[in-house]
C-alpha positions as CSV (number, residue, x, y, z in Angstrom):
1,X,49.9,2.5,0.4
2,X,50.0,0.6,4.0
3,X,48.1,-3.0,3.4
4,X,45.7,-2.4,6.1
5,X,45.9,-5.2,8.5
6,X,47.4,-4.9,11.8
7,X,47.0,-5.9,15.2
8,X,45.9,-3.9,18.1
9,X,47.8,-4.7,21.4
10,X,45.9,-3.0,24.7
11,X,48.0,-2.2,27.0
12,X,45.0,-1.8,29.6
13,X,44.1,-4.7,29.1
14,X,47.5,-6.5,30.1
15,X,47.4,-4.6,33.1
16,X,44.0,-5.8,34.2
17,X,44.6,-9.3,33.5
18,X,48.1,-9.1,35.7
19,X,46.2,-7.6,38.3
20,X,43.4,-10.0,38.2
21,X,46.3,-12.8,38.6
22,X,47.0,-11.1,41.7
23,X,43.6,-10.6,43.0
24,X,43.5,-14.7,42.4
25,X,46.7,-15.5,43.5
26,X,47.3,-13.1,46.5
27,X,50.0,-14.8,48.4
28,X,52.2,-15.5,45.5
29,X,54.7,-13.7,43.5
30,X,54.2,-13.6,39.7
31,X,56.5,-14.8,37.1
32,X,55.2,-13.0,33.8
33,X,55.2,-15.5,30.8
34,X,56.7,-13.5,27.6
35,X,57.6,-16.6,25.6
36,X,57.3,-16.5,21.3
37,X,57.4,-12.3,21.5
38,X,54.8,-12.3,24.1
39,X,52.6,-14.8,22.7
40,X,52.7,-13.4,18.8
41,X,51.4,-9.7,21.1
42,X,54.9,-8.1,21.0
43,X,57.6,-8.6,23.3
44,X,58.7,-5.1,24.5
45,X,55.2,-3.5,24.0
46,X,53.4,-6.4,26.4
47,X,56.8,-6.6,29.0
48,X,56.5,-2.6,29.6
49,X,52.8,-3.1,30.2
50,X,53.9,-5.7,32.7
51,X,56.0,-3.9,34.3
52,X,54.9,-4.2,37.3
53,X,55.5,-8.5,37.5
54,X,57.3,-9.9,40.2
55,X,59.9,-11.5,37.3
56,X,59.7,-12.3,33.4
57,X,59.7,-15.7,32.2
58,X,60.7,-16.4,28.3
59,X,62.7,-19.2,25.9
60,X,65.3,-16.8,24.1
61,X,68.6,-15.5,25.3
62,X,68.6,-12.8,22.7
63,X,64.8,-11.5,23.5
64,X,66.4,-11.7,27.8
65,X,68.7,-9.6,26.9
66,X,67.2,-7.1,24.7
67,X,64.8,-6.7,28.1
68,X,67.8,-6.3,29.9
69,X,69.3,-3.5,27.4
70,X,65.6,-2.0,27.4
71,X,65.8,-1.3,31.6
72,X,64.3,-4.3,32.8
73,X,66.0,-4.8,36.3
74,X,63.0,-7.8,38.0
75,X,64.3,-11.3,37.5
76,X,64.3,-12.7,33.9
77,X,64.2,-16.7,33.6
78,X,64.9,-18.8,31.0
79,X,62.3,-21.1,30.9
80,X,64.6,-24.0,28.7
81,X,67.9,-22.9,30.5
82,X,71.0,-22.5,28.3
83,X,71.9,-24.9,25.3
84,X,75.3,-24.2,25.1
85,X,78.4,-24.0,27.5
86,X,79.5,-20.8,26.3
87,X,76.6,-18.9,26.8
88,X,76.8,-19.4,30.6
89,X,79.0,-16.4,31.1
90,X,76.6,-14.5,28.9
91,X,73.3,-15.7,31.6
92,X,75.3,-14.7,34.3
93,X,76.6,-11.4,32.7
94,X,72.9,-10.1,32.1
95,X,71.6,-11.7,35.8
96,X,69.4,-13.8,33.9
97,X,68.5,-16.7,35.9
98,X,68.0,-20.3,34.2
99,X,66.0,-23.5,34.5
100,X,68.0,-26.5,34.9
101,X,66.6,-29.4,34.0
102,X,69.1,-32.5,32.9
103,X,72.0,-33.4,34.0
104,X,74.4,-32.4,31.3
105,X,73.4,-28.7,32.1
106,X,74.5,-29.7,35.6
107,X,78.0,-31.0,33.8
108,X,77.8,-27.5,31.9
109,X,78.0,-25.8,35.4
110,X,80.4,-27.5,37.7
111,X,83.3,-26.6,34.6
112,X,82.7,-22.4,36.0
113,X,81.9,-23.0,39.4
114,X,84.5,-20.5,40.6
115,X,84.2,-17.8,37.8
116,X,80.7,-16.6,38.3
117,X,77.4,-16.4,40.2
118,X,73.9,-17.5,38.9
119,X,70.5,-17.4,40.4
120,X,68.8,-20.9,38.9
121,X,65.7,-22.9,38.6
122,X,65.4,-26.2,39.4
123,X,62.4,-28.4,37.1
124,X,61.0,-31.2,38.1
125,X,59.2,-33.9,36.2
126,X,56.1,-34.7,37.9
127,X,54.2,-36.3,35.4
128,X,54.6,-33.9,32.0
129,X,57.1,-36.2,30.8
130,X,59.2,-33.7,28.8
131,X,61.6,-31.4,30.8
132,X,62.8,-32.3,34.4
133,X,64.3,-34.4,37.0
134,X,62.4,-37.4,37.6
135,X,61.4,-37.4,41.4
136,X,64.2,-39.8,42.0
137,X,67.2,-37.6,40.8
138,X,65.9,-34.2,42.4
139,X,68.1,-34.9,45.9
140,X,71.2,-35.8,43.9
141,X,70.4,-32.8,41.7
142,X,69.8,-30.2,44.2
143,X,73.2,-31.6,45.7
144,X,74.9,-30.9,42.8
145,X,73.9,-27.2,43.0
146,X,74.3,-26.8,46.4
147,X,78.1,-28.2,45.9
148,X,79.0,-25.6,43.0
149,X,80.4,-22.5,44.5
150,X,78.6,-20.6,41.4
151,X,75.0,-20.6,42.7
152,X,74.2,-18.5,44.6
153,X,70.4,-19.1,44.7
154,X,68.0,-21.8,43.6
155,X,64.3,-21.9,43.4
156,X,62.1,-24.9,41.7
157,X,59.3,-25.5,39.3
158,X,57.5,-27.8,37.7
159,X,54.8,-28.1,34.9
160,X,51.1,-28.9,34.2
161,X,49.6,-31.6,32.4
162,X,46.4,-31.3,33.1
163,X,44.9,-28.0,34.8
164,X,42.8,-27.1,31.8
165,X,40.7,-29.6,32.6
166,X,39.7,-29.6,36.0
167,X,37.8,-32.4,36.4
168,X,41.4,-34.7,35.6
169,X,42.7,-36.2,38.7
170,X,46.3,-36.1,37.1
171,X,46.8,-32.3,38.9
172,X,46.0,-33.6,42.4
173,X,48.3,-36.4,41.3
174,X,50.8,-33.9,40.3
175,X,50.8,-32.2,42.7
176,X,51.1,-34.2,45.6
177,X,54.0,-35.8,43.7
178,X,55.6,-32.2,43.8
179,X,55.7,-31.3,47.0
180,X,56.5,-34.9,48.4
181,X,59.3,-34.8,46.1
182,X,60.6,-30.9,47.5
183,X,59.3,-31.0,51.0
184,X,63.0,-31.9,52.2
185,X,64.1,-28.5,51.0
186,X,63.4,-25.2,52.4
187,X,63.3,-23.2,48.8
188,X,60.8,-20.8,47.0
189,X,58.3,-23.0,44.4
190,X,56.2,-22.6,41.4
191,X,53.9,-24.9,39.9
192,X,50.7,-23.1,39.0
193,X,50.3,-21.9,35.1
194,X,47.2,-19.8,34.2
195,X,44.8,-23.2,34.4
196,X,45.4,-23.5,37.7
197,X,45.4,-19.8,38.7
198,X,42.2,-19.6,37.9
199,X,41.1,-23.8,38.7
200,X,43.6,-25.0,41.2
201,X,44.2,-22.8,43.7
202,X,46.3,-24.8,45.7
203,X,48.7,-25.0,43.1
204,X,49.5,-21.3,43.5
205,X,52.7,-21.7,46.1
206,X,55.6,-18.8,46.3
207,X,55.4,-18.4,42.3
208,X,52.6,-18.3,39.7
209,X,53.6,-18.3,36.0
210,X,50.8,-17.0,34.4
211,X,51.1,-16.9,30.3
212,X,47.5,-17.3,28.0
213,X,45.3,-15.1,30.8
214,X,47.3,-12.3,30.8
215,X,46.8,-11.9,27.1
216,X,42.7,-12.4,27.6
217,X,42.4,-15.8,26.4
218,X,40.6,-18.4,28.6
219,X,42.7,-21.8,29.3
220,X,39.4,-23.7,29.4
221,X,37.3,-25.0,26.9
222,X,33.8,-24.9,28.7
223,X,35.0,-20.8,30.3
224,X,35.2,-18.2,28.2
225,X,37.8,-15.2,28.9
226,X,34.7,-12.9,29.8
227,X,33.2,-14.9,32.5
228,X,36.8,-15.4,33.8
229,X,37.0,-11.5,34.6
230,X,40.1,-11.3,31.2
231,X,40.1,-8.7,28.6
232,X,40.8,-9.5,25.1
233,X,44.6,-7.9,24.6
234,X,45.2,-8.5,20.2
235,X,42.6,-7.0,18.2
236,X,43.5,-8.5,14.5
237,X,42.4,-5.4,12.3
238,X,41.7,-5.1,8.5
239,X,39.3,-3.7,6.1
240,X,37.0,-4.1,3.0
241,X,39.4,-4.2,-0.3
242,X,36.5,-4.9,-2.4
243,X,33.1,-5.5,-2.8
244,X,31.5,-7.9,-4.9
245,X,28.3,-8.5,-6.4
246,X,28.0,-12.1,-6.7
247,X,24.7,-14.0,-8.3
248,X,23.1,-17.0,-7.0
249,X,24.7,-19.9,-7.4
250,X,28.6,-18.0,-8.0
251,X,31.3,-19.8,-5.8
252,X,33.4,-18.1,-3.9
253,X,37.1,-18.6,-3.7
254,X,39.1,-21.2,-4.2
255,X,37.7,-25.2,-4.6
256,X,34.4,-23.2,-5.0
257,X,33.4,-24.3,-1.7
258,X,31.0,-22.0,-0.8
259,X,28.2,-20.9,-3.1
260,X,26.3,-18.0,-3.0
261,X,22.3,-19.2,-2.1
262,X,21.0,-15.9,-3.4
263,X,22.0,-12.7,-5.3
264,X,24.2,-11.3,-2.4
265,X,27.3,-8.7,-1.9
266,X,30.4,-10.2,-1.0
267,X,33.4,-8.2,1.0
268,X,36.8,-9.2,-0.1
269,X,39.0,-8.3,3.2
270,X,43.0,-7.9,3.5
271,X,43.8,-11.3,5.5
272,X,44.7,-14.6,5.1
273,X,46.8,-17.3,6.5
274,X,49.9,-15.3,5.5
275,X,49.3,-12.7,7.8
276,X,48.1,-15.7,10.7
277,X,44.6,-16.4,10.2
278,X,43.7,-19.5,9.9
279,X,43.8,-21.4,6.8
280,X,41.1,-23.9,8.5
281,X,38.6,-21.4,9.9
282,X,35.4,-22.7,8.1
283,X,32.5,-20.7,6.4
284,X,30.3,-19.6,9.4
285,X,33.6,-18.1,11.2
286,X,32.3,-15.0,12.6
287,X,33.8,-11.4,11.7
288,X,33.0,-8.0,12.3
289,X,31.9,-5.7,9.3
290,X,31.5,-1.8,9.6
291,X,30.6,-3.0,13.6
292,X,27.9,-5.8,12.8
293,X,28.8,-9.3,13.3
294,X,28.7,-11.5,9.8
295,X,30.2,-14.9,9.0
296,X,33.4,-15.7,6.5
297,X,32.4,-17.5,3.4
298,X,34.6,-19.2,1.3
299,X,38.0,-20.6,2.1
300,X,40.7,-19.0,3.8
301,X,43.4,-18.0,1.0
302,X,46.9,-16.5,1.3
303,X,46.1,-12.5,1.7
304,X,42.0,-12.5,1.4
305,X,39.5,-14.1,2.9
306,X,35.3,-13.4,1.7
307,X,32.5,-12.6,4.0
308,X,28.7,-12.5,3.6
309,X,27.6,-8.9,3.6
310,X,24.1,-9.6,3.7
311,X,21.9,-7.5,6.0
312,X,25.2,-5.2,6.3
313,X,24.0,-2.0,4.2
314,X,26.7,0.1,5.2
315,X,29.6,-1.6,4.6
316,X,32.1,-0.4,2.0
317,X,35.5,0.0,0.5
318,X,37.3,0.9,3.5
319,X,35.1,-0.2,6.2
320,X,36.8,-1.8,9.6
321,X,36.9,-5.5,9.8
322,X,37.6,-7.4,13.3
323,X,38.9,-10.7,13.2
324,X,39.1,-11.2,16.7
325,X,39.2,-9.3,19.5
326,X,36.7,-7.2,21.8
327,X,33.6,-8.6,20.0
328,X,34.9,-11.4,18.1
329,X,36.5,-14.1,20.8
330,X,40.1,-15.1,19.5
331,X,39.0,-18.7,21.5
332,X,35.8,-18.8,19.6
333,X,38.0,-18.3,16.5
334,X,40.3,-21.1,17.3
335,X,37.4,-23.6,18.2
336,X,35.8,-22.9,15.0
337,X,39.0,-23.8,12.8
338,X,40.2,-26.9,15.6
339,X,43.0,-25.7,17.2
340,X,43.6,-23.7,20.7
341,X,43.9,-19.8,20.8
342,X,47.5,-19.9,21.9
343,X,48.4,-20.8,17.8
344,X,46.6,-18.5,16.6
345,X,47.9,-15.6,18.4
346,X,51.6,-17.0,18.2
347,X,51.1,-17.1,14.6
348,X,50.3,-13.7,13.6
349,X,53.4,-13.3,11.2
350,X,55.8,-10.4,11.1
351,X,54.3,-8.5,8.2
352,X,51.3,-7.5,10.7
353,X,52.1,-4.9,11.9
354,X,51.3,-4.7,15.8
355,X,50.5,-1.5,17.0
356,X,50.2,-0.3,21.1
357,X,46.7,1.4,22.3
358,X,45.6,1.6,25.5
359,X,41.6,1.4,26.7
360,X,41.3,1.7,30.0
């Protein structure tokens, strides 16, 4: 027998949350974010529904070219660039098209400048402090390119401290520091993430990169997903294993952390933090049961978790279980057990299955 849990990945709902990127970013062309398999959603089942995206953007070589083997002609870029000398050939083989960011990549490329052609992406730092030319280096760097016979093309980007919070100067900052820095060049540009998409709209330029909102999650604490116009794409699925009838005063589950305030019914349900939930989602964590919203009691163990089935008279053995999704927010989820939604749905592990639907 199947262990029940799995996760629900709406294609419909991809599509509606690409086109609302372009109903909010009009002007711009739209660079599909597919990092860590689609952001734990599946990579091939979210890229076909995204199909229609102006260019993929994703870490891993091997997932690039698995799209590439799959039919997928639009631009693919390589958001970290290459790591290694030898798999320049392989980038340029598959026309994938990678962010340069430091200088030894740029040592990397002038050793094949007459032995192939590559589309690149030039980052700069403009305050993330992490990847990127400093402000500084960018003329020296884009003279580097623009000496190696190799490129053929070159576009630039930089990255978002800040844009989840709006009200934090450090984006206006940021981005006045961006296009000071590039305003000597004539070359497409891309700054905005899904933050400023949907906060900083002129952040938008040629490019957008949108990644959390076109999997229905909001970027901003104080917004949810629904009054930002995005549908919920993962659905995490189980159902009732068992049902217990628990006396006042029992404690549920491990540390006996939670104890039963009344005689009550208890539904034991197929999920734990080995299949991605989180171990720190307190009691109080809303769930669906049988299609009425209870809370989870006790604590989070490897392959269970407990919920209260009080006032739920027609759950049973069997009955569906949401753990996030349509009516249970994946960001309500994640505030609930401190961390963002973007771990949580980038940690569903590989024995959930994910399975395609499509409710439009």
């Amino acid at each position: 027998m199947t262990r029940p849990v799995h996760a629900s990945i709406d294609s419909a709902a991809l599509q509606h949350n690409l086109t609302r990127v372009r109903q909010l970013a009009p002007e711009a062309r739209v660079m599909a974010i597919v990092k860590a398999d689609a952001y734990g959603h599946d990579l091939l089942i979210s890229s076909r529904a995204l199909a229609l995206a102006d260019a993929i953007g994703l870490l891993e070589l091997g997932d690039a070219i698995k799209l590439r083997d799959e039919g997928f002609t639009q631009p693919i870029c390589l958001l970290e660039g290459f790591f290694e000398a030898d798999e320049i050939p392989l980038i340029a083989s598959y026309q994938l098209e990678p962010v340069i960011h430091s200088n030894w990549q740029l040592d990397m490329l002038e050793s094949y400048q007459d032995e192939l052609e590559l589309s690149v992406w030039l980052k700069v730092d403009t305050g993330m402090n992490r990847l990127g030319f400093s402000p500084s280096e960018f003329k020296q760097g884009i003279a580097r390119l623009s000496s190696m016979q190799c490129i053929k093309k070159v576009a630039i980007m930089s990255h978002l401290a800040n844009a989840d919070t709006p009200e934090n100067p450090g984006t206006v900052k940021q981005l006045r520091d961006f296009i000071d820095t590039t305003e000597s060049v004539s070359l497409p540009r891309s700054l905005a993430n899904s933050a400023a998409i949907l906060g900083h709209p002129d952040c938008q330029m040629d490019w957008v990169r949108p990644g959390i909102m076109l999997y229905g999650s909001s970027p901003f604490e104080e917004s949810s997903a629904d009054e930002l116009n995005l549908k919920p794409v993962m659905t995490l699925q189980s159902r009732i294993i068992s049902i217990k009838q628990c006396s006042k005063g029992d404690a549920i589950g491990y540390g006996g952390t939670w104890v039963c305030p009344e005689d009550m019914s208890v539904a034991v349900i197929a999920c734990g933090y080995g299949d991605g939930y989180p171990r720190h989602a307190p009691a109080g964590t809303p769930i669906m049961v049988a299609g009425q919203k209870t809370q989870l009691i006790g604590r989070v163990s490897m392959d269970m978790i407990t919920a209260d089935l009080r006032g739920i008279d027609n759950a049973a053995v069997g009955s569906a279980v949401e753990l996030w999704g349509v009516d249970i927010s994946v960001d309500t989820v994640a505030k609930m057990s401190g961390t963002i939604s973007y771990e949580l749905l980038c940690g569903i592990t590989a024995r959930v299955e994910r399975q395609e639907v499509n409710n439009g």
